[in-house]
Biopython code that builds the backbone (N, CA, C, O; Angstrom):
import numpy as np
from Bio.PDB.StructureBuilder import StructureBuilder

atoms = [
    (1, "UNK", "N", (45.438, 35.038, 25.729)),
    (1, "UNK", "CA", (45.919, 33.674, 25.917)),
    (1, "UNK", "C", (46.683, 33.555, 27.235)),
    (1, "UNK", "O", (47.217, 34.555, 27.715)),
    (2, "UNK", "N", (46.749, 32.449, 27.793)),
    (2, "UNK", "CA", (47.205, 31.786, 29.194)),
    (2, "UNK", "C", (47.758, 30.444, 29.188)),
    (2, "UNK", "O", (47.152, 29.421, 28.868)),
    (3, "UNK", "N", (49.114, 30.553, 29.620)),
    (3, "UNK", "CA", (49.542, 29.144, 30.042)),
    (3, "UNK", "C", (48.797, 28.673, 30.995)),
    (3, "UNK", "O", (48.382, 29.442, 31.862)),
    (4, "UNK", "N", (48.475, 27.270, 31.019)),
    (4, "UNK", "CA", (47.663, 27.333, 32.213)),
    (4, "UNK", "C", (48.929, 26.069, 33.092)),
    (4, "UNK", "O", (48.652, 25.629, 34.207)),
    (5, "UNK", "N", (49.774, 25.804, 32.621)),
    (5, "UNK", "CA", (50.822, 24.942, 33.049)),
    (5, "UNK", "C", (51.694, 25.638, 34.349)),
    (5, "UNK", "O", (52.109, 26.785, 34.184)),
    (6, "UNK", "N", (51.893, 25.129, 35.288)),
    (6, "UNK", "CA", (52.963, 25.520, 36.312)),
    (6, "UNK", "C", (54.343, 25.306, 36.204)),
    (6, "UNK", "O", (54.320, 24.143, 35.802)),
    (7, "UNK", "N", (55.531, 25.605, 36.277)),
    (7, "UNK", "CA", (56.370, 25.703, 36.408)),
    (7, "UNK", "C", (57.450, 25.649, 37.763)),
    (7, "UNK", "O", (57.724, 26.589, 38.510)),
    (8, "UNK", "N", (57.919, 24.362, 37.817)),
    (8, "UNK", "CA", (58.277, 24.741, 39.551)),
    (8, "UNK", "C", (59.634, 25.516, 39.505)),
    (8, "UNK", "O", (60.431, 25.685, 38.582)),
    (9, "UNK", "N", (59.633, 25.809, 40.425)),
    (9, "UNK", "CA", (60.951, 26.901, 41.375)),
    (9, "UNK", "C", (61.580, 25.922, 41.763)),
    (9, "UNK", "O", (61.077, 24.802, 41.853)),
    (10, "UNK", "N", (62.958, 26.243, 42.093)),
    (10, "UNK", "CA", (64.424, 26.289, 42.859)),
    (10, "UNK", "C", (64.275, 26.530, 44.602)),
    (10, "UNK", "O", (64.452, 27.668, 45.037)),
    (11, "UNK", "N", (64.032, 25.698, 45.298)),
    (11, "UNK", "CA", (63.746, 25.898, 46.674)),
    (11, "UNK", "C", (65.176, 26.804, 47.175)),
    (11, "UNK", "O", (65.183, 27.264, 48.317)),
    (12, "UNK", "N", (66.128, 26.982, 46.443)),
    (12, "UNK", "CA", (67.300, 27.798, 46.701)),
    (12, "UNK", "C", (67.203, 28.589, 45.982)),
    (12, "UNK", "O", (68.030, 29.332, 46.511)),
    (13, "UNK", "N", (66.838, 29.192, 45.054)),
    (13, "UNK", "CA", (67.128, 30.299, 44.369)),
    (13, "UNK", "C", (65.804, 31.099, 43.803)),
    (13, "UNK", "O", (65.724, 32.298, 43.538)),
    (14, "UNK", "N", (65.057, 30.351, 43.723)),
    (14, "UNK", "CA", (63.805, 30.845, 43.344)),
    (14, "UNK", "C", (63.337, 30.993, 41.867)),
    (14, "UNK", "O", (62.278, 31.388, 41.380)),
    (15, "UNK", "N", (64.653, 30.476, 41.254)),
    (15, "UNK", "CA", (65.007, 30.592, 39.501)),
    (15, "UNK", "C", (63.654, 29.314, 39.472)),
    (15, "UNK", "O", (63.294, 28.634, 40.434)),
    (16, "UNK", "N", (63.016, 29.275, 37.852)),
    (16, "UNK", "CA", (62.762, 28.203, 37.553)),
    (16, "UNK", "C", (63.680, 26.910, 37.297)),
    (16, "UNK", "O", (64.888, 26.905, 37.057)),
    (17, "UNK", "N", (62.846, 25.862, 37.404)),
    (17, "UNK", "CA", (63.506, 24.627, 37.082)),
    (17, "UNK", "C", (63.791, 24.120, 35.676)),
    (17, "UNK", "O", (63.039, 24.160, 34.703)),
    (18, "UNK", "N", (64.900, 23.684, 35.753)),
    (18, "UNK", "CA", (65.299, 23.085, 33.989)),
    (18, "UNK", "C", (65.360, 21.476, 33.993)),
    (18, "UNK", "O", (65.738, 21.061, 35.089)),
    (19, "UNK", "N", (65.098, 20.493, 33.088)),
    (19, "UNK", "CA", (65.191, 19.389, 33.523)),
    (19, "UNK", "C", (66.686, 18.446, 33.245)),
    (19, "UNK", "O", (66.886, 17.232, 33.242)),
    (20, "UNK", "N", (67.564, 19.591, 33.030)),
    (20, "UNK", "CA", (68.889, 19.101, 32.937)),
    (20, "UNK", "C", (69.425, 19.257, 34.005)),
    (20, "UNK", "O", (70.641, 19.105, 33.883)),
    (21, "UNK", "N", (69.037, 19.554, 35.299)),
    (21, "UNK", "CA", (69.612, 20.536, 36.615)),
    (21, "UNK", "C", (68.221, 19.938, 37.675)),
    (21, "UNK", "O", (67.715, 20.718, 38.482)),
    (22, "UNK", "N", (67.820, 18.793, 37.568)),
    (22, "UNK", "CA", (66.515, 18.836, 38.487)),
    (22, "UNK", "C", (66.515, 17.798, 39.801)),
    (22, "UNK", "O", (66.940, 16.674, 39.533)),
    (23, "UNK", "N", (66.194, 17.970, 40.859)),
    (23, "UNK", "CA", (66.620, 17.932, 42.234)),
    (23, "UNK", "C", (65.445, 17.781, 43.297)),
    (23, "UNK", "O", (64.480, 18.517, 43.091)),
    (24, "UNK", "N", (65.377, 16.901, 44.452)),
    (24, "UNK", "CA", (64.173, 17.077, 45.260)),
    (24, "UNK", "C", (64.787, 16.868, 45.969)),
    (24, "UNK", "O", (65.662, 16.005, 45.892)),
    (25, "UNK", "N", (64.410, 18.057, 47.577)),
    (25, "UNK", "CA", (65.124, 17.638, 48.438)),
    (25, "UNK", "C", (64.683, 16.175, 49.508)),
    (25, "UNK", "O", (63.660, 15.914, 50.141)),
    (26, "UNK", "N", (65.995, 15.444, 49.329)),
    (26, "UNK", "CA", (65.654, 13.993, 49.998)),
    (26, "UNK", "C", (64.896, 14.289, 50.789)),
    (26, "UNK", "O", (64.035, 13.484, 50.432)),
    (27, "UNK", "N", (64.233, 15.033, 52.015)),
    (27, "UNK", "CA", (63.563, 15.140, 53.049)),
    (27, "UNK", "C", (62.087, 15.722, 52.850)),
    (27, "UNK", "O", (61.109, 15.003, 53.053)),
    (28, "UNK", "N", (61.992, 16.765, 52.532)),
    (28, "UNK", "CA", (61.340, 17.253, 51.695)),
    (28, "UNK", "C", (60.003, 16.729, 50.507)),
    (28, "UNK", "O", (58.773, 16.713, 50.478)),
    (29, "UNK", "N", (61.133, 16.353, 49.647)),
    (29, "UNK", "CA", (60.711, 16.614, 48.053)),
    (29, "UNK", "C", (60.354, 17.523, 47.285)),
    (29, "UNK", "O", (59.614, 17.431, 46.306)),
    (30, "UNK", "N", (60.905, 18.488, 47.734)),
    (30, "UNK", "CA", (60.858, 20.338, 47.448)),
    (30, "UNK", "C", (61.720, 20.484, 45.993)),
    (30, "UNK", "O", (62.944, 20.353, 45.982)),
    (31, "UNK", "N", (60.925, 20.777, 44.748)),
    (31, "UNK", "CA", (62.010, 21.032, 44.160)),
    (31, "UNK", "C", (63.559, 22.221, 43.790)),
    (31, "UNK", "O", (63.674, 23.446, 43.838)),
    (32, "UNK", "N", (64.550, 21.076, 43.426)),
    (32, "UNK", "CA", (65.499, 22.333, 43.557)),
    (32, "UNK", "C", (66.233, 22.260, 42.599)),
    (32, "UNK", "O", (65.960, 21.234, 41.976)),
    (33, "UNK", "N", (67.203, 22.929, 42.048)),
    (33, "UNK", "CA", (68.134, 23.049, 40.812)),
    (33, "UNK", "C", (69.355, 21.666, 41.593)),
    (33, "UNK", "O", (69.584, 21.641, 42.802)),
    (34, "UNK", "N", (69.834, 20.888, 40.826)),
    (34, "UNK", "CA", (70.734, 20.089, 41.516)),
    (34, "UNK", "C", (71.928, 20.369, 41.982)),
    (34, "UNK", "O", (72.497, 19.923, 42.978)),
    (35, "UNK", "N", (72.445, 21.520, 40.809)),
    (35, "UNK", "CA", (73.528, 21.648, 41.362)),
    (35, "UNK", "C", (73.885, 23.065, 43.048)),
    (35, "UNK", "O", (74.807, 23.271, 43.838)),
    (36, "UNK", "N", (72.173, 23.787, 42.721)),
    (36, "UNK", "CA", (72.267, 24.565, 43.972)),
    (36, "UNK", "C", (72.108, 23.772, 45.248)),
    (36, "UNK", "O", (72.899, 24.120, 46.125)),
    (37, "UNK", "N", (71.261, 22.768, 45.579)),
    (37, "UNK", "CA", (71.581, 21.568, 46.436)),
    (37, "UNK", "C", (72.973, 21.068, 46.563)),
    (37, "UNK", "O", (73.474, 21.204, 47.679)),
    (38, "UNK", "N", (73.536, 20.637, 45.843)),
    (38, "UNK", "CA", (74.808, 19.756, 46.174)),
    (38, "UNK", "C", (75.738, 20.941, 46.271)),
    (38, "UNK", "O", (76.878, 20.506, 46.108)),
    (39, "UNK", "N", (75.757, 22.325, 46.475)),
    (39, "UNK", "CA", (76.339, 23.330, 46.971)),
    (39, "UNK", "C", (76.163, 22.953, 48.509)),
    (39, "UNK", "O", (77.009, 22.499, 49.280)),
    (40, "UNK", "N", (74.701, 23.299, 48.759)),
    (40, "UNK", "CA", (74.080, 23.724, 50.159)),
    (40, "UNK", "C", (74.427, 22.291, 50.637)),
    (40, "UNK", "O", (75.007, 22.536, 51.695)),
    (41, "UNK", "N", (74.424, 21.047, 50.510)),
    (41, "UNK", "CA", (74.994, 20.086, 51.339)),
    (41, "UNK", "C", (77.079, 20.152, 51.552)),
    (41, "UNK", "O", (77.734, 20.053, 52.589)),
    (42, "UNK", "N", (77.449, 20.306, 50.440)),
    (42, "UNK", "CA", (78.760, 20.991, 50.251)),
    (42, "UNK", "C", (78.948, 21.815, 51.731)),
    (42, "UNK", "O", (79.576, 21.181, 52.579)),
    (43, "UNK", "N", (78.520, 23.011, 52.075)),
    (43, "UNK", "CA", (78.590, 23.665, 52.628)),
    (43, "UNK", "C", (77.959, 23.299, 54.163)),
    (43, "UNK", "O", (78.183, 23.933, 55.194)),
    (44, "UNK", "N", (77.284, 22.344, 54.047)),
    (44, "UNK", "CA", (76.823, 21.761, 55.317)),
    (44, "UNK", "C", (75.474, 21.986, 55.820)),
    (44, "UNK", "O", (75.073, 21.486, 56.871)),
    (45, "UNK", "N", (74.427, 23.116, 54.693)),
    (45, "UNK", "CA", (73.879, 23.955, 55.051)),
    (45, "UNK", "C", (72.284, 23.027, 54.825)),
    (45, "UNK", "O", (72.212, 22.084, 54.037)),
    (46, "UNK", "N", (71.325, 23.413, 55.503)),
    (46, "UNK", "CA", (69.767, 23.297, 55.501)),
    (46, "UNK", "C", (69.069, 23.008, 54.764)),
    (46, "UNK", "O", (69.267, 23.883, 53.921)),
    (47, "UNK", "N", (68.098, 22.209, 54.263)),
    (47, "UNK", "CA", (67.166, 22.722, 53.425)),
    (47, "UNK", "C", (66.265, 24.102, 53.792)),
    (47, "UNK", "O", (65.871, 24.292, 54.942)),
    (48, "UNK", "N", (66.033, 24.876, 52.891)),
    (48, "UNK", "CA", (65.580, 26.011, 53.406)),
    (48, "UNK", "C", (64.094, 26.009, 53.552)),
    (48, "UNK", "O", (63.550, 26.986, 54.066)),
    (49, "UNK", "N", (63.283, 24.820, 53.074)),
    (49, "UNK", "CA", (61.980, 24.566, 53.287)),
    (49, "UNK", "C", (61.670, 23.568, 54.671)),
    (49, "UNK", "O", (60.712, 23.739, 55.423)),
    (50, "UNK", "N", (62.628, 22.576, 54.806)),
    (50, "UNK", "CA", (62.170, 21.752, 55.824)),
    (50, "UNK", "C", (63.194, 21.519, 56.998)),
    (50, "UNK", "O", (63.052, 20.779, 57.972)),
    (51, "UNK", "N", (64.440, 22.466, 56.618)),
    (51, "UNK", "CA", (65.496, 22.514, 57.956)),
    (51, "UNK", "C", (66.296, 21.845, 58.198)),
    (51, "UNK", "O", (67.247, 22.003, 58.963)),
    (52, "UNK", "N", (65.885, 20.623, 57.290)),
    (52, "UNK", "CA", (67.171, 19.647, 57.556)),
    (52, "UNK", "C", (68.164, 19.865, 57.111)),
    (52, "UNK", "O", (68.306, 20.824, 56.352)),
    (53, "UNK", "N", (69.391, 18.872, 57.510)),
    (53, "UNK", "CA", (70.618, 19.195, 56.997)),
    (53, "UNK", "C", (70.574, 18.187, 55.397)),
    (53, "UNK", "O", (70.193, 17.026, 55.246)),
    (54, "UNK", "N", (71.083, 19.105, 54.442)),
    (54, "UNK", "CA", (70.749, 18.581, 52.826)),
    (54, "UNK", "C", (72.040, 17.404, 53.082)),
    (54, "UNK", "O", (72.684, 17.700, 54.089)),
    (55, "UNK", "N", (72.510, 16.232, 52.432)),
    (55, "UNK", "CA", (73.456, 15.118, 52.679)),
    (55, "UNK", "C", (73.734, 14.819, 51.212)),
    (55, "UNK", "O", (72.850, 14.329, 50.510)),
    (56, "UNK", "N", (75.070, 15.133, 50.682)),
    (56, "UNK", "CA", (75.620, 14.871, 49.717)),
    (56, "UNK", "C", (75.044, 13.630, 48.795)),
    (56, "UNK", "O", (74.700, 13.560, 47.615)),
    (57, "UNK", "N", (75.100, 12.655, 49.915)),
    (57, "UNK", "CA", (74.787, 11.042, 49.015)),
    (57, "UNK", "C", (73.607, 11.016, 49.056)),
    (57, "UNK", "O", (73.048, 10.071, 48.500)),
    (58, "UNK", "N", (72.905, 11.915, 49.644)),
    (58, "UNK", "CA", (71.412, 11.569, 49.917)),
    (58, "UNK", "C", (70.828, 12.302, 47.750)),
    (58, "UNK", "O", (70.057, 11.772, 46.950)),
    (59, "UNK", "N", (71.575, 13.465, 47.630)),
    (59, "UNK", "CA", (71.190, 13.536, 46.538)),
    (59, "UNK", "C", (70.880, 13.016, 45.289)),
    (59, "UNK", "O", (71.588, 12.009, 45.272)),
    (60, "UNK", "N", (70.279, 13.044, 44.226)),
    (60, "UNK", "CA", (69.959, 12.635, 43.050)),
    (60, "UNK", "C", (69.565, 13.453, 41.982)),
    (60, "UNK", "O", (68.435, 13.939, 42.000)),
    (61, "UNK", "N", (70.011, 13.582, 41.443)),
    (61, "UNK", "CA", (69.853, 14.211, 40.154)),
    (61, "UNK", "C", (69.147, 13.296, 38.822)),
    (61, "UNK", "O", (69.523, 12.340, 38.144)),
    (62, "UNK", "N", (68.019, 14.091, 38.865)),
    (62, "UNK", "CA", (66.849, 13.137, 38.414)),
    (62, "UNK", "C", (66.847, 13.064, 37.149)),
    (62, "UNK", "O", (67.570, 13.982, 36.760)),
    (63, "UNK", "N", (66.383, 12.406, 36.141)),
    (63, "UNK", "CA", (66.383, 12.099, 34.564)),
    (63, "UNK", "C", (65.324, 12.595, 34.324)),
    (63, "UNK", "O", (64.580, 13.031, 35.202)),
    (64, "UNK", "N", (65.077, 12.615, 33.118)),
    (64, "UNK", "CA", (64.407, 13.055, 32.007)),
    (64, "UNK", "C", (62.982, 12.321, 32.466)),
    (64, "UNK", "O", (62.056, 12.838, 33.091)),
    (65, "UNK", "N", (63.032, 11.683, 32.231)),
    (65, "UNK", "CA", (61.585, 10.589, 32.463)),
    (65, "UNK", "C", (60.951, 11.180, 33.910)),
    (65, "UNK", "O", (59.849, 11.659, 34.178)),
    (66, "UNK", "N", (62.047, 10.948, 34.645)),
    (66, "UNK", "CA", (61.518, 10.959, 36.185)),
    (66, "UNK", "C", (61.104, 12.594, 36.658)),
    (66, "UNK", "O", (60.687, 12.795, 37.798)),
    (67, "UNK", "N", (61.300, 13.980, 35.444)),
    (67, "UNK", "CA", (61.304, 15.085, 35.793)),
    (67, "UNK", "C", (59.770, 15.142, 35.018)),
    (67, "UNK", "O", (58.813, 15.830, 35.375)),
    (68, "UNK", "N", (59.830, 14.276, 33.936)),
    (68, "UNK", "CA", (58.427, 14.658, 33.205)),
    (68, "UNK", "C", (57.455, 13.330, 34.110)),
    (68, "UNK", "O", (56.296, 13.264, 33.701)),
    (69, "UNK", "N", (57.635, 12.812, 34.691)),
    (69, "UNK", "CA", (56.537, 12.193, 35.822)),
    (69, "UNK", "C", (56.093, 12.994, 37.216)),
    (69, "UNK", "O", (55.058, 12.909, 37.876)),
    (70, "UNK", "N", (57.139, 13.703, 37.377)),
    (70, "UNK", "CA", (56.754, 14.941, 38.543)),
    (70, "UNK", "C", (55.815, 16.209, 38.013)),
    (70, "UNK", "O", (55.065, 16.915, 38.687)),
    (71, "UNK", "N", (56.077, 16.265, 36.701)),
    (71, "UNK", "CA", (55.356, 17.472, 36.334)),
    (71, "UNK", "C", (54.076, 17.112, 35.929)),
    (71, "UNK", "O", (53.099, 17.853, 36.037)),
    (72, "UNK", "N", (54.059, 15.701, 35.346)),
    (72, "UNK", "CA", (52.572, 15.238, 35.362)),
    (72, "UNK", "C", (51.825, 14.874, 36.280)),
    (72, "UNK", "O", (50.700, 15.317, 36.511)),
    (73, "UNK", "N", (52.459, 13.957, 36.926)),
    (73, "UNK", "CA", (51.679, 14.038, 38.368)),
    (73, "UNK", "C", (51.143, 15.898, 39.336)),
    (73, "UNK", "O", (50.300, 15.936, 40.232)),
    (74, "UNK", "N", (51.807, 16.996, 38.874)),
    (74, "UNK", "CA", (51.797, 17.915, 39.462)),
    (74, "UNK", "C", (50.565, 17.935, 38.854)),
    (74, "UNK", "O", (49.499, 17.660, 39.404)),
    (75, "UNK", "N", (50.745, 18.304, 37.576)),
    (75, "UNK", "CA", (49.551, 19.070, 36.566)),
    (75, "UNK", "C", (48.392, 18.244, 37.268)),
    (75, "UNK", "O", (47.694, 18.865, 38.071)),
    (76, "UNK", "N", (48.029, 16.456, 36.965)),
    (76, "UNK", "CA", (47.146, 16.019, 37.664)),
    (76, "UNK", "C", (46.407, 16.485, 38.413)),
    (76, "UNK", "O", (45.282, 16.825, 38.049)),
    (77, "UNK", "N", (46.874, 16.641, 39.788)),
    (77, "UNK", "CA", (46.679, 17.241, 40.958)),
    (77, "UNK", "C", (46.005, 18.514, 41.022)),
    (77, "UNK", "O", (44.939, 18.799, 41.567)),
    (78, "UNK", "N", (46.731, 19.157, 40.435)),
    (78, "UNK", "CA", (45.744, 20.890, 40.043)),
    (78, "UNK", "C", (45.101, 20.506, 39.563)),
    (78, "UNK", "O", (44.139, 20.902, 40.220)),
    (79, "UNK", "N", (44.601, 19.815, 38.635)),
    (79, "UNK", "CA", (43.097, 19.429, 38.108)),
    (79, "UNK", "C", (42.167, 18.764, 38.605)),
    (79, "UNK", "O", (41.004, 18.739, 38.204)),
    (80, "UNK", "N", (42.650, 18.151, 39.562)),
    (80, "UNK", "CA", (41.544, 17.496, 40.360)),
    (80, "UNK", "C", (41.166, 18.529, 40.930)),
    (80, "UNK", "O", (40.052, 19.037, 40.799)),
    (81, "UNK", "N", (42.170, 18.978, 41.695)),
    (81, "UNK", "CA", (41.664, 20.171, 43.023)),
    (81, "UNK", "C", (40.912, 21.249, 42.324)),
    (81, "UNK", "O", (40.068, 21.767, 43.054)),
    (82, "UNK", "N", (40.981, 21.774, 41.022)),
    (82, "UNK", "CA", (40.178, 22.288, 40.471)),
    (82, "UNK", "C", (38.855, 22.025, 39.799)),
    (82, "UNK", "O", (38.081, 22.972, 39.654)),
    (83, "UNK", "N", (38.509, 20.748, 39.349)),
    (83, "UNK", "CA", (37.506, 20.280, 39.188)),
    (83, "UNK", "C", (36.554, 19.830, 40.684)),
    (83, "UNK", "O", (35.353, 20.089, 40.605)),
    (84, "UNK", "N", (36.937, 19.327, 41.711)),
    (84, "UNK", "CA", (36.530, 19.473, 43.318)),
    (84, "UNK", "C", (35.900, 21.088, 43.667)),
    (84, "UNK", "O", (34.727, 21.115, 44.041)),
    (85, "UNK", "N", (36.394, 21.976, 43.592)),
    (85, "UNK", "CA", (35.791, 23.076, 43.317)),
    (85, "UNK", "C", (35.263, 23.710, 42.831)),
    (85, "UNK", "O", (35.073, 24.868, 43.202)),
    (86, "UNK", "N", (34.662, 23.022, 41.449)),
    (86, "UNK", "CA", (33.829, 23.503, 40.984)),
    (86, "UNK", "C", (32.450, 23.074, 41.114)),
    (86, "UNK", "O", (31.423, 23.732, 40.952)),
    (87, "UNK", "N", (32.636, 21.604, 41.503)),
    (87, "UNK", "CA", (31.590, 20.752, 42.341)),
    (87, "UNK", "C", (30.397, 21.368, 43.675)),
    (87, "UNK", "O", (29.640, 20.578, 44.240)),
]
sb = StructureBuilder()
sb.init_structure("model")
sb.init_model(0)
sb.init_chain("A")
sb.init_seg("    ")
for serial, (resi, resn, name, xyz) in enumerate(atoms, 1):
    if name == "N":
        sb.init_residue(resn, " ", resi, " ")
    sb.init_atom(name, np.array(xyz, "f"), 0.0, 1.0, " ", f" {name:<3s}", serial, name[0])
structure = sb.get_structure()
């Protein structure tokens, strides 16, 4: 047996994502744990995927709804691109 579901990562930590803690970076849209973001803007520091500087207010800490619309839209996507290839 196989999950065949993805799971996204922590663009800071590399931990998986939880949807009590879920985060995209404003520039980006990289996902990240929220509260490891609002550290790295805290600190003044980068996104580590796209370089920018992360901005406190720019953050959001996303809901329930809006974490299970990212993951469906994800899943989507792999299925197209996988059905395209089999074509």
């Amino acid at each position: 047996p196989q999950c065949k579901n993805d799971i996204p990562f922590c663009l800071v930590t590399g931990r998986h994502m939880v949807p009590g803690d879920f985060s995209l970076c404003p520039s980006c849209n990289t996902t990240a744990l929220h509260s490891e973001m609002l550290q790295l803007a805290e600190a003044g520091q980068s996104c580590y995927m796209c370089k920018k500087v992360v901005k406190k207010d720019a953050l959001k800490k996303l809901s329930y709804e809006e974490v299970k619309a990212i993951l469906l839209q994800s899943r989507t996507s792999k299925d197209e691109e996988k059905e395209g290839k089999k074509k």
